[in-house]
C-alpha positions in Angstrom: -2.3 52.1 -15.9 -4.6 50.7 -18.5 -5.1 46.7 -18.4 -3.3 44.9 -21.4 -4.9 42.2 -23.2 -3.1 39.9 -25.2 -4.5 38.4 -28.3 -3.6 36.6 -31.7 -2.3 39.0 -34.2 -4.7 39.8 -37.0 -3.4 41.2 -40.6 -4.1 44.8 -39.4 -1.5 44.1 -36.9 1.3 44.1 -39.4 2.6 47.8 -38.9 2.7 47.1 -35.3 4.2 44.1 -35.7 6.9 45.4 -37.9 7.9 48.3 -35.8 8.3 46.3 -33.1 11.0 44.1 -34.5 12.6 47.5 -36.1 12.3 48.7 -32.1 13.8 45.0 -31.6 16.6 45.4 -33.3 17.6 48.7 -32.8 17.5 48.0 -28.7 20.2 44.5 -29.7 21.8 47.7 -31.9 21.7 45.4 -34.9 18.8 47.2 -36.6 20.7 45.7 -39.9 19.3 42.5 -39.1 16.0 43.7 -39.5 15.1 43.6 -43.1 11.7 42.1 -43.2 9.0 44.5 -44.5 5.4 44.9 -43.5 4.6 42.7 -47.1 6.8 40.0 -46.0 5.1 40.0 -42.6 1.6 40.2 -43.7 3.1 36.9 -46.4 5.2 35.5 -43.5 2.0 35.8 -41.0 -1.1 35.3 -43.1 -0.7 34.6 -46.4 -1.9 31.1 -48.1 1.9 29.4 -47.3 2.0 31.0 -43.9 5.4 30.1 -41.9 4.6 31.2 -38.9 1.9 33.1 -36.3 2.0 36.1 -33.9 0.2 37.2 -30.5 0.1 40.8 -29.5 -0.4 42.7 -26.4 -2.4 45.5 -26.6 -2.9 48.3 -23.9 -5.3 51.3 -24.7 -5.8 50.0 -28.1 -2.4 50.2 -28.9 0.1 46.9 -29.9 2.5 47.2 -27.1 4.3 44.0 -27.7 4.3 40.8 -30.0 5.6 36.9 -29.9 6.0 35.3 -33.0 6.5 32.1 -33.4 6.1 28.9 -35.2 5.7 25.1 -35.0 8.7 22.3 -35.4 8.7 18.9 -34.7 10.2 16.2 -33.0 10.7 12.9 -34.9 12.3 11.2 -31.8 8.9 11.8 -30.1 6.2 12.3 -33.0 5.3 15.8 -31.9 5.2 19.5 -32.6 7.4 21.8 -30.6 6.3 25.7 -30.6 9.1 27.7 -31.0 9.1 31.2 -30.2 11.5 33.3 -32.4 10.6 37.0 -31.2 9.3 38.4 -27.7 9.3 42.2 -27.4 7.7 44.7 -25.4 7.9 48.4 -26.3 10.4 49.9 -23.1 7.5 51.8 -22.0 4.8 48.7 -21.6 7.2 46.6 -19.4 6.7 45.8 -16.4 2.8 45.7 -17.3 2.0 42.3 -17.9 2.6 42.2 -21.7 5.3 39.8 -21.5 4.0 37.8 -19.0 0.9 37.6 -20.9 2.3 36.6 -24.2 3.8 34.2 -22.6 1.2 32.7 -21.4 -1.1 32.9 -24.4 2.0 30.6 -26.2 1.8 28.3 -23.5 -1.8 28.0 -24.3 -1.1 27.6 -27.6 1.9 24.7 -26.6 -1.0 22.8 -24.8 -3.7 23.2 -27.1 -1.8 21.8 -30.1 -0.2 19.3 -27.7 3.5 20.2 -28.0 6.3 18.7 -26.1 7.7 21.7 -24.4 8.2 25.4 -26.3 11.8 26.3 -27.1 13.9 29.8 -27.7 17.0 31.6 -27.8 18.1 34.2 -25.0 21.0 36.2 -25.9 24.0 35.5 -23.0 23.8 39.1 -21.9 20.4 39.1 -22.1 20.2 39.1 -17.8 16.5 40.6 -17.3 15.1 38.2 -20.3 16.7 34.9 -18.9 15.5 36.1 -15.1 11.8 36.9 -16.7 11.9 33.4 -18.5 13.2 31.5 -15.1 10.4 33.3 -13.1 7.9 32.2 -15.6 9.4 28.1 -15.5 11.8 28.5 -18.1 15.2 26.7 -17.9 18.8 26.9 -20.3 18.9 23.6 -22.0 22.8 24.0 -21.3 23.8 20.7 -23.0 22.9 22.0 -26.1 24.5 24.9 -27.9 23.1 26.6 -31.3 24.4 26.1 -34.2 24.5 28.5 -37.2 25.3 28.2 -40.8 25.1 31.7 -42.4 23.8 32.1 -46.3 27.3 32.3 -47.9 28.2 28.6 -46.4 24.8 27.5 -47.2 25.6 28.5 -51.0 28.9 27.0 -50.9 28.1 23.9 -49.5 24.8 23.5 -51.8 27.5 23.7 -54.6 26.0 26.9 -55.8 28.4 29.6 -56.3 32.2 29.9 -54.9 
C-alpha cells in the first residue's frame, strides 16, 4: 500500500474536495445536505473573504480524504479555537493513515496558531469515529449539548418574513 501524505488543500483540490463531501453525505444518506458546489468551495476555501481552510490526504497522487475547518474564538479566554467541521476518508483509504494524519496536521495547526483546544461534532451513532477520536485524545464534552436554529427560525426571529 502506497504511503499517504497529508497536506493543505490548494485550489486544484476543489473537485476532490467536493466529491468528498458529496461521498460524505451520501455515506450519513443525507446527500440533500450537500449543496455546496465546487465555486462555492473554491470562494469558501480561497477566495479574498475566505471562511475557512482544508487539509487533504493524498495517496498515489490521489485526494483520499479532507478536514475542513475553521477558526472561532473564545472571549472568556482571549483565544482562537480550531474547529473542525468535516473529516472524511474515501471507504477504501481507511485504515491507511489518512485520518490519523489529518488529524494530526490540525493539531499542528491548533498549536501553531496557539488555540485553546480544537472542537467537533460526532454523530451519536457514529461508533468507529468517536473510538478513532478517543484513540487519538479526543474526549465528549458531555456537559454541553449543540444547539441548532434552522433558516426558517432564523428568518422569523430576525423579523423577516412569517
Amino acid at each position: 500500500m502506497a504511503e499517504v501524505s497529508i497536506r493543505p488543500a490548494a485550489p486544484g483540490d476543489v473537485p476532490a474536495i467536493h466529491r468528498l463531501l458529496t461521498n460524505f453525505g451520501a455515506h450519513w444518506e443525507r446527500p440533500e445536505w450537500v449543496t455546496a458546489t465546487p465555486i462555492a468551495l473554491d470562494a469558501a476555501l480561497f477566495g479574498a473573504d475566505h471562511k475557512g481552510f482544508a487539509h487533504v490526504a493524498e495517496r498515489d497522487g490521489n485526494v483520499v480524504g479532507t478536514a475542513l475547518w475553521y477558526l472561532t474564538y473564545n472571549f472568556w479566554m482571549a483565544t482562537p479555537i480550531l474547529f473542525l467541521e468535516d473529516l472524511y476518508v474515501d471507504e477504501a483509504a481507511r485504515g491507511s493513515g489518512a485520518g490519523e494524519g489529518l488529524m494530526r496536521a490540525l493539531a499542528d495547526e491548533a498549536v501553531v496558531r496557539d488555540c485553546a483546544w480544537m472542537d467537533w461534532i460526532v454523530r451519536v451513532d457514529n461508533v468507529a469515529g468517536q473510538r478513532f477520536y478517543a484513540r487519538h485524545g479526543g474526549a465528549l464534552e458531555a456537559d454541553f449539548g449543540l444547539w441548532r436554529m434552522e433558516r426558517d427560525a432564523l428568518i422569523r426571529l430576525a423579523g423577516r418574513g412569517s
